[in-house]
VOKE-954038 format. One line per 3 residues: number of its first residue (from 1); their letters; for each residue y, z, x of N, C-alpha, C. Coordinates in nm, 4 decimals. Atoms other than C-alpha are relative to their C-alpha. Layout:
# VOKE-954038
NUM> A> Y,Z,X,Y,Z,X,Y,Z,X ~ ...
# end
This chain:
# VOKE-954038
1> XXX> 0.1126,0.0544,-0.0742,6.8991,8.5902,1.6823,-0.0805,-0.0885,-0.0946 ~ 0.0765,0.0632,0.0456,6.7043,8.2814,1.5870,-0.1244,0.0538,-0.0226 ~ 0.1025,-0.0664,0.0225,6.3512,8.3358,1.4434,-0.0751,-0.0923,0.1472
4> XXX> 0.0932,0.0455,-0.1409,6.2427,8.1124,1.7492,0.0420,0.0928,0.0778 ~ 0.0028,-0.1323,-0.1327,6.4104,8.3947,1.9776,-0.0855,0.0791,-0.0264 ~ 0.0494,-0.1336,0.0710,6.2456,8.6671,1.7638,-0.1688,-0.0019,0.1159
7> XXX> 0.1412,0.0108,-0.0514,5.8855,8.5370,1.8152,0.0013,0.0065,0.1555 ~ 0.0522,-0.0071,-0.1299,5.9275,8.4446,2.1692,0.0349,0.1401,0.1064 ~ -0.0403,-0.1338,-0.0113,6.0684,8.7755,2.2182,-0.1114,0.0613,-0.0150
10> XXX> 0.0975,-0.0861,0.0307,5.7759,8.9055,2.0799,-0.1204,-0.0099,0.0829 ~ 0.0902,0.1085,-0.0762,5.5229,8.6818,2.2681,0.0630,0.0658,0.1762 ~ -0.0351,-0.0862,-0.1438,5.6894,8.8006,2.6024,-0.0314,0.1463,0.0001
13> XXX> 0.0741,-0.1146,-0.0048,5.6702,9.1526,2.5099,-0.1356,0.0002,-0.0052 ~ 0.1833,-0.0326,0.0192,5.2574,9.1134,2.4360,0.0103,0.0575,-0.1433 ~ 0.0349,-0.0191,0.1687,5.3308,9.2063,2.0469,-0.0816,-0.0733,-0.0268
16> XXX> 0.0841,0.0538,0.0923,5.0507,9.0695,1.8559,-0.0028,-0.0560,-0.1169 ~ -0.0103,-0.0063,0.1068,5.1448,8.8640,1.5683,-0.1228,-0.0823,-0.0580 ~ 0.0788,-0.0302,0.0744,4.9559,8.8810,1.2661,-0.0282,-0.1246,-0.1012
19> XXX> -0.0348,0.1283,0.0717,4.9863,8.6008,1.0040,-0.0631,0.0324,-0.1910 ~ 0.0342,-0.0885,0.1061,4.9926,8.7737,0.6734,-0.1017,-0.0568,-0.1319 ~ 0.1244,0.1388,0.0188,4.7540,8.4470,0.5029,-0.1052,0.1250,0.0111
22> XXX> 0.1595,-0.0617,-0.0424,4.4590,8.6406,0.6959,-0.0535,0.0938,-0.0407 ~ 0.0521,-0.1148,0.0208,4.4568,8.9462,0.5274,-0.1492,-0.0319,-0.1080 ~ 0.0989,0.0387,0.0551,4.2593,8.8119,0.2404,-0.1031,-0.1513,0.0051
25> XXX> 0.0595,0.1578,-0.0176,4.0571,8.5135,0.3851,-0.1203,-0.0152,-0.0272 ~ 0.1043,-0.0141,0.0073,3.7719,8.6514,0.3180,-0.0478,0.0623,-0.1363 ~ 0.0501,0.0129,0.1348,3.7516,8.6324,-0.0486,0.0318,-0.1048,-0.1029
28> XXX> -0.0014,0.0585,0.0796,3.6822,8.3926,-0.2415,-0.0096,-0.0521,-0.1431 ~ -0.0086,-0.0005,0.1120,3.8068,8.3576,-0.5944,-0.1042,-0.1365,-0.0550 ~ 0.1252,0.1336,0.0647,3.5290,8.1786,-0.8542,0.0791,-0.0814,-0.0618
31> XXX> 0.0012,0.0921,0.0969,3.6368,7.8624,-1.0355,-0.1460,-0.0647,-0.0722 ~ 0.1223,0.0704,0.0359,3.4124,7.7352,-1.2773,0.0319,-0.1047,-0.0137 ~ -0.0243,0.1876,0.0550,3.3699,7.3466,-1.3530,-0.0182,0.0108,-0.1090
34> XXX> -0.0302,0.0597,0.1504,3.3396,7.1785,-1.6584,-0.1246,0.1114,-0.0404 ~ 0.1300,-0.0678,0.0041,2.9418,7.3117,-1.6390,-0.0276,0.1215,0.0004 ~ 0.0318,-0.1382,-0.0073,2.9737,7.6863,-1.6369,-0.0354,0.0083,0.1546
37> XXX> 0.0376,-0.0161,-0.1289,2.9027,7.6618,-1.2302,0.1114,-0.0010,0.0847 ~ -0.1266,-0.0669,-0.0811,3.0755,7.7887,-0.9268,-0.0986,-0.0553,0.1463 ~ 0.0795,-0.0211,-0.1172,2.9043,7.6304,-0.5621,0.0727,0.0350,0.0988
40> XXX> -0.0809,-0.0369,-0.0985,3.0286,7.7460,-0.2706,-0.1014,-0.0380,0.1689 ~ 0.0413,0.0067,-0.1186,2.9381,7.6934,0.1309,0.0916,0.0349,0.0792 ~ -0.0795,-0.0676,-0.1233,3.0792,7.8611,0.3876,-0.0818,0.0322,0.1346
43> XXX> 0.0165,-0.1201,-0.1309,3.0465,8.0653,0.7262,-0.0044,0.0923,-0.0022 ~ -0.0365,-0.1071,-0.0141,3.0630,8.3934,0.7222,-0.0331,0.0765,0.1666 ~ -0.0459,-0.0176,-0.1654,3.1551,8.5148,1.1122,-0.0888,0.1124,0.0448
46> XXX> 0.0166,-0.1623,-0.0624,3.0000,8.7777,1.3312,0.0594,0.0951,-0.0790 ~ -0.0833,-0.1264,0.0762,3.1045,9.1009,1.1908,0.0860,0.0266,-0.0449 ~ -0.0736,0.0061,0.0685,3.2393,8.9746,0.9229,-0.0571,0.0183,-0.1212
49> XXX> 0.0721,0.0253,0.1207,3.1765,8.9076,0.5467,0.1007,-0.0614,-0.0546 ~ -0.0260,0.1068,0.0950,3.2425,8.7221,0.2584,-0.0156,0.0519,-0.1526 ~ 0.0143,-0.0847,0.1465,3.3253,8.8116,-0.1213,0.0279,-0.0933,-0.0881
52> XXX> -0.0236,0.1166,0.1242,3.2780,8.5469,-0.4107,0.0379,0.1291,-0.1735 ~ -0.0307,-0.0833,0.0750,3.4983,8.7417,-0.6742,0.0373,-0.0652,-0.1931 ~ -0.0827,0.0481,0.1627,3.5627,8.6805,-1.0772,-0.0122,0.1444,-0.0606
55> XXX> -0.0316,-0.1092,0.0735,3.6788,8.9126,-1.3432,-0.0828,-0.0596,-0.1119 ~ 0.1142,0.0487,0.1552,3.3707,8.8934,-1.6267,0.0060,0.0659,-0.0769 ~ -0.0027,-0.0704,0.1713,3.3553,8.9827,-2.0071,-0.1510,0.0541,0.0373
58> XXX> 0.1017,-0.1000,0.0090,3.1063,9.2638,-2.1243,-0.1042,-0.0679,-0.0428 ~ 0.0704,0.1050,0.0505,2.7922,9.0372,-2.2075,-0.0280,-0.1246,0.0156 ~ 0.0473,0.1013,-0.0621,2.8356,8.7878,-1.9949,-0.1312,-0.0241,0.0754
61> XXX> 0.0702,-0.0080,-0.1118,2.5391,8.6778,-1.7849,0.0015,-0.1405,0.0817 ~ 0.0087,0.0611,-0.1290,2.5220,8.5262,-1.4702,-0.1580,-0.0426,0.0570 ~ 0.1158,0.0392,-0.1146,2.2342,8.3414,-1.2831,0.0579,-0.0222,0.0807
64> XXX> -0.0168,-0.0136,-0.1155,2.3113,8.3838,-0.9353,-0.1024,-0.0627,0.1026 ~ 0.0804,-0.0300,-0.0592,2.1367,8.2881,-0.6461,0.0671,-0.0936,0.1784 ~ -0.0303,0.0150,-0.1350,2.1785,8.2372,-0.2248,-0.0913,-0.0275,0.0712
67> XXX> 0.1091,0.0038,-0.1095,2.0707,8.1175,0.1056,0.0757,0.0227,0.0889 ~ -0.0929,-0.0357,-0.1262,2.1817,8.2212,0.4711,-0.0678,-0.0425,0.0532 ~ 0.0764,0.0473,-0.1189,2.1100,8.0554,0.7679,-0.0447,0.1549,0.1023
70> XXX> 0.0605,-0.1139,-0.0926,2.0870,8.4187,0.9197,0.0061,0.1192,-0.0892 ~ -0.0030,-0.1752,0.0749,2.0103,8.8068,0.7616,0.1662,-0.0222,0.0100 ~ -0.1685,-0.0710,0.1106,2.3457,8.9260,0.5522,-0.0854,0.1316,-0.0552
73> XXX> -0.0281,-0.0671,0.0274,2.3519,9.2200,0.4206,0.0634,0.0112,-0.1524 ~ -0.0328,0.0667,0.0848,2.3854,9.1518,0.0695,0.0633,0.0811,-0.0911 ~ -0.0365,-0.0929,0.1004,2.5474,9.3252,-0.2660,0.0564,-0.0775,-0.1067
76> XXX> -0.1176,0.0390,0.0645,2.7129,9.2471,-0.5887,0.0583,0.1627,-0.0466 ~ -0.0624,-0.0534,-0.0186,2.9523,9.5070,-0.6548,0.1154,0.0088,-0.0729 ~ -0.1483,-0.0370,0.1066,3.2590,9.6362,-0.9136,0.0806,0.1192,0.0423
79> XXX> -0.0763,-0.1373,0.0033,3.4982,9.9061,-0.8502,0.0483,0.0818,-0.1552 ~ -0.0145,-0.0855,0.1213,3.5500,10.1688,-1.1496,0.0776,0.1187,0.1032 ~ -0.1055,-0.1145,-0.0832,3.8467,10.4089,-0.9836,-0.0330,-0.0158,0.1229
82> XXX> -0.0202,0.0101,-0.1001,3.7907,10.4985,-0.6855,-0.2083,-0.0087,0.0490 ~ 0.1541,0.0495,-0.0285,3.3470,10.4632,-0.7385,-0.0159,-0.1350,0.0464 ~ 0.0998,0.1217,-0.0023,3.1656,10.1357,-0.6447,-0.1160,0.0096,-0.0333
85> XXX> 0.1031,0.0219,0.0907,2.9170,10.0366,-0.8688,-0.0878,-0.1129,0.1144 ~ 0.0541,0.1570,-0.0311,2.6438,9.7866,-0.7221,-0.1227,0.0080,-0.0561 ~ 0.1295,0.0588,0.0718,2.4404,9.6118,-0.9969,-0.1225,-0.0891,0.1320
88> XXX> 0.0881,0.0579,-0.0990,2.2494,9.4267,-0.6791,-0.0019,0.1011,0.1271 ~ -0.0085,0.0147,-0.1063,2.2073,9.5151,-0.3143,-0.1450,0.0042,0.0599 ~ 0.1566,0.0107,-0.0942,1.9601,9.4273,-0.0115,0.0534,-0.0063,0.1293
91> XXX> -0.0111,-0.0581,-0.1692,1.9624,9.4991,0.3663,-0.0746,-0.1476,0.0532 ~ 0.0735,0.0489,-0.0902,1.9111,9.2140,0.6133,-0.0807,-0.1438,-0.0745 ~ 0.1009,0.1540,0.0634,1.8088,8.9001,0.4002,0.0661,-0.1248,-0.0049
94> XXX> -0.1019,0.1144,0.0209,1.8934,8.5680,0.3618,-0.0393,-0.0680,-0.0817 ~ -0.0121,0.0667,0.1640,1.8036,8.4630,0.0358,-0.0624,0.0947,-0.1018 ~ 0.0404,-0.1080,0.0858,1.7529,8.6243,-0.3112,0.1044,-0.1109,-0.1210
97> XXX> -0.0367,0.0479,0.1536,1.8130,8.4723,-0.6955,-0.0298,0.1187,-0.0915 ~ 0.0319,-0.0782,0.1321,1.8601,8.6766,-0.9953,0.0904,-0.0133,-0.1087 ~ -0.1092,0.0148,0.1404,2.0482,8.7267,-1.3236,0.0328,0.1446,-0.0105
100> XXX> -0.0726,-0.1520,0.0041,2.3383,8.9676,-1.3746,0.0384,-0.0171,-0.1296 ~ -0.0470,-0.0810,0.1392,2.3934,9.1098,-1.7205,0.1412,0.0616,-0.0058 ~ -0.1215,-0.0715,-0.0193,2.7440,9.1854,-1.7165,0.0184,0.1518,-0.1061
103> XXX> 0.0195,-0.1056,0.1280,2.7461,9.5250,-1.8894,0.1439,0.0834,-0.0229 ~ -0.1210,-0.0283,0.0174,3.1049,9.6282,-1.8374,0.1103,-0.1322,0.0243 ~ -0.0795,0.0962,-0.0232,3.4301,9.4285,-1.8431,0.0923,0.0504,0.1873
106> XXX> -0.0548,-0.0452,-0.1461,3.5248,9.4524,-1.4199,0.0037,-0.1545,0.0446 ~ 0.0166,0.0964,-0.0971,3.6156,9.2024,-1.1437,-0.1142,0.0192,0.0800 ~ 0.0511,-0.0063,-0.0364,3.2764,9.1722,-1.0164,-0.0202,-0.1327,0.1536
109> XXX> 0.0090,0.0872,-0.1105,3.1802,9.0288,-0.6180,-0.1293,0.0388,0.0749 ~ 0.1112,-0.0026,-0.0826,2.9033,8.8886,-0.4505,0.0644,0.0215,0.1239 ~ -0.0630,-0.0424,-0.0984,2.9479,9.0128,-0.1081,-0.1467,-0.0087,0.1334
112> XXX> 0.1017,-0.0058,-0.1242,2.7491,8.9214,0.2494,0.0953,0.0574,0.1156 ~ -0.0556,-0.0396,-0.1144,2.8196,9.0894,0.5585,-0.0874,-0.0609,0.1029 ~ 0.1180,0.0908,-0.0947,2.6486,8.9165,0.8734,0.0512,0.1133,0.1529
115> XXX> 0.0577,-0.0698,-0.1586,2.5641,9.2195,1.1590,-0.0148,-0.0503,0.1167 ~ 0.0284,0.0840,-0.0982,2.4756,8.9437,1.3617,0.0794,-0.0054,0.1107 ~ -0.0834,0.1029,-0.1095,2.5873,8.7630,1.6842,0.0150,-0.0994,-0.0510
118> XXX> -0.0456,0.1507,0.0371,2.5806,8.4376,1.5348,0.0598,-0.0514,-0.0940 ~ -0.0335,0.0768,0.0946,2.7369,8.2463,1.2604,-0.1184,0.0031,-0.0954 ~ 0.1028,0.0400,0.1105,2.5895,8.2552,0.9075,0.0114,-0.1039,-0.1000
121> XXX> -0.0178,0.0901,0.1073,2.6109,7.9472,0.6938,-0.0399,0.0623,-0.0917 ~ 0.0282,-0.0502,0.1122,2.6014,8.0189,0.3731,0.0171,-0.0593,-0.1329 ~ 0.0014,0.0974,0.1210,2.5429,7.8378,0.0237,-0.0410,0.1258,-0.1217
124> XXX> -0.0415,-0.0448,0.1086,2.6218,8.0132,-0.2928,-0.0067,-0.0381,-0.1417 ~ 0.0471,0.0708,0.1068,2.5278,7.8917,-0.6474,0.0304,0.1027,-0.1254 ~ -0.0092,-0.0492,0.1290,2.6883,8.0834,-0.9838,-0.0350,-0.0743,-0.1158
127> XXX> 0.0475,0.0657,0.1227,2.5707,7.9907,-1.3479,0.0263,0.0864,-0.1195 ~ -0.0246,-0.0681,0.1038,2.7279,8.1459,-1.6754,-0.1152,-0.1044,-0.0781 ~ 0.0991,0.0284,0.1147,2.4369,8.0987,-1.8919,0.0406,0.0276,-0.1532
130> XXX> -0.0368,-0.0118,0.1322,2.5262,8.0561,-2.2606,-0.1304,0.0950,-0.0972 ~ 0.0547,-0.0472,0.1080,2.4315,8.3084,-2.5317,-0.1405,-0.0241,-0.0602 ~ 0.0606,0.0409,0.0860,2.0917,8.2854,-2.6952,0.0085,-0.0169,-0.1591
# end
């Protein structure tokens, strides 16, 4: 059987396919530029969210800071086994700047969730600040 039978095979039965892409669409790995900076703009969906992720050295710090067109649900956030750590979090806001002290070596992620009905635009702004 062709993979065009397969699908439409599947599509007649009412199977649901999936599109294995989607699992992680909703994280977004940091690049920095030349500048130590990372911007980002997005959407983040109805009852959905959004995770701006990098893996940082012990001593790094970060200036961070966000805006939402609607309340998120905010956090930054590391896993250590099976704990979650969160150096940040806030309930229900849509903007907030600060500086993160990296104090362990983890893949750390900013993370919005949007409760909402509507669509949240969203603008994003990282900054590895150099050493004093």
């Amino acid at each position: 059987m062709t993979l065009g039978k397969v699908v439409a095979a599947l599509i007649t039965s009412g199977a649901v396919l999936i599109p294995i892409a989607s699992a992680n669409e909703h994280i977004v790995d940091v690049v920095w530029n030349g500048d130590d900076r990372f911007d980002y703009a997005g959407t983040v969906a109805p009852g959905k969210f959004i995770e701006v992720c990098d893996k940082l050295r012990s001593g790094q710090v970060i200036k961070w800071q966000f805006d939402s067109a609607e309340a998120t649900d905010f956090n930054i956030h590391f896993h250590k086994g099976k704990e979650t750590i969160f150096p940040a979090k806030q309930s229900q806001t849509r903007q907030a700047a600060d500086t993160l002290a990296v104090a362990v070596e983890e893949t750390y992620c900013w993370m919005w969730r949007n409760k909402g009905d509507r669509p949240a635009a969203l603008r994003v702004q990282l900054h590895k600040k150099q050493p004093d």
